[in-house]
C-alpha positions in Angstrom: -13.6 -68.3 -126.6 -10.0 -66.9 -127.4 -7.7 -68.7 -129.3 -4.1 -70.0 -127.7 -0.4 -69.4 -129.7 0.6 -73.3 -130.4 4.1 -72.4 -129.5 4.6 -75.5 -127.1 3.2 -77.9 -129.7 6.8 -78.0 -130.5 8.6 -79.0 -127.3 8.8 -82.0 -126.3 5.5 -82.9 -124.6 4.0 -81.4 -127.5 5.9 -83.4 -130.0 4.9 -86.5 -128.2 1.4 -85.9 -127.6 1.0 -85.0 -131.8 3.0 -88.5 -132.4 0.5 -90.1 -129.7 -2.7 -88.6 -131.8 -1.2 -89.3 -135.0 -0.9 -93.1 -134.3 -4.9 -93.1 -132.8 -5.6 -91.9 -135.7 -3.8 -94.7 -137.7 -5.3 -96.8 -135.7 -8.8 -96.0 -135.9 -9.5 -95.5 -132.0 -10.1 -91.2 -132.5 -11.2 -89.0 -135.4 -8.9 -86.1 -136.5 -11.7 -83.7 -135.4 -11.0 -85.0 -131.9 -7.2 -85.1 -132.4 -7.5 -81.0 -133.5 -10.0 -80.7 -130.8 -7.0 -81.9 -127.9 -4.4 -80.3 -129.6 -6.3 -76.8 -128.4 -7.2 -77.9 -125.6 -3.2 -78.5 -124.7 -2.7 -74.8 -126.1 -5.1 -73.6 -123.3 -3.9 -75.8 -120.9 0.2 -75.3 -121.1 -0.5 -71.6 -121.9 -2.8 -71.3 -118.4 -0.4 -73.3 -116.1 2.6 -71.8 -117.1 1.3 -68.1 -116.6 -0.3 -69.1 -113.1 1.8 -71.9 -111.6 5.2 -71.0 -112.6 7.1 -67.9 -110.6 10.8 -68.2 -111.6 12.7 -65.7 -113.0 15.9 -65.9 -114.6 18.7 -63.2 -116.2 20.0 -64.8 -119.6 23.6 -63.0 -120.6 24.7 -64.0 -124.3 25.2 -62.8 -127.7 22.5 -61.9 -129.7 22.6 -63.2 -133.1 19.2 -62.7 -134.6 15.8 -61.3 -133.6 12.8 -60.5 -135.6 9.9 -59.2 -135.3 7.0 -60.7 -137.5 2.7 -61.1 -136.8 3.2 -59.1 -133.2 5.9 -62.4 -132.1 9.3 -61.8 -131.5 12.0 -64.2 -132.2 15.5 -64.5 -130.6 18.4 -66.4 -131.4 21.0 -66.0 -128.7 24.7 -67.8 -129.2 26.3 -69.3 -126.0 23.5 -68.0 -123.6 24.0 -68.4 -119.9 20.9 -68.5 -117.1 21.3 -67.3 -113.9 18.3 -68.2 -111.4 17.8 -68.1 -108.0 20.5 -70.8 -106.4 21.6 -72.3 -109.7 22.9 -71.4 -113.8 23.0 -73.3 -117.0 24.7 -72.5 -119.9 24.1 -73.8 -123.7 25.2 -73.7 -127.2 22.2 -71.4 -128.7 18.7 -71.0 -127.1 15.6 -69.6 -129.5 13.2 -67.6 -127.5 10.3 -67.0 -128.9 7.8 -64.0 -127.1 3.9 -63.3 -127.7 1.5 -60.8 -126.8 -0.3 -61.7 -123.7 -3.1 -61.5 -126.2 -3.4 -62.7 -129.7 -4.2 -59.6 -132.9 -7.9 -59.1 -133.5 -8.8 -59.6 -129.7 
């Protein structure tokens, strides 16, 4: 069975479903064996729908402050990014991007 990044654990969904096991646990309802055992089951699961269900490509013009490249990941920090999609753009203050190997070392 391969492994997933936890990457999205951190966004916002992820957040709230680790605060949402944390209190079960607290609780008494679910073990943390089952909390660990959902947590890479969302890995899987955010990792496979957004390679296969999500087609939109964007160009992102800024100024590259930082990037680094550490465990085969690359990290970018880019300073007043703006996106530019299909019909529509978005600008921001700073935006971390964060890029992985379709497939994890070892595999």
């Amino acid at each position: 069975m391969p492994s997933y990044y936890e990457l999205y654990r951190r966004s916002t969904l992820g957040m709230a479903l680790t605060d949402s096991l944390d209190e079960l646990i607290q609780a008494g309802h679910i073990t943390p064996q089952l909390a660990i055992q959902v947590l890479g089951q969302f890995d899987k699961s955010i990792s496979e729908a957004l390679s296969s269900k999500v087609k939109a490509k964007a160009v992102i013009k800024g100024n590259l402050r930082t990037y680094r490249f550490c465990d085969d990941v690359w990290t970018f920090i880019i300073k007043s990014p703006n996106f530019k999609f299909d019909h529509d753009s978005t600008s921001a203050d700073k935006v971390i991007i964060v890029a992985c190997n379709a497939r994890r070392p070892g595999e």
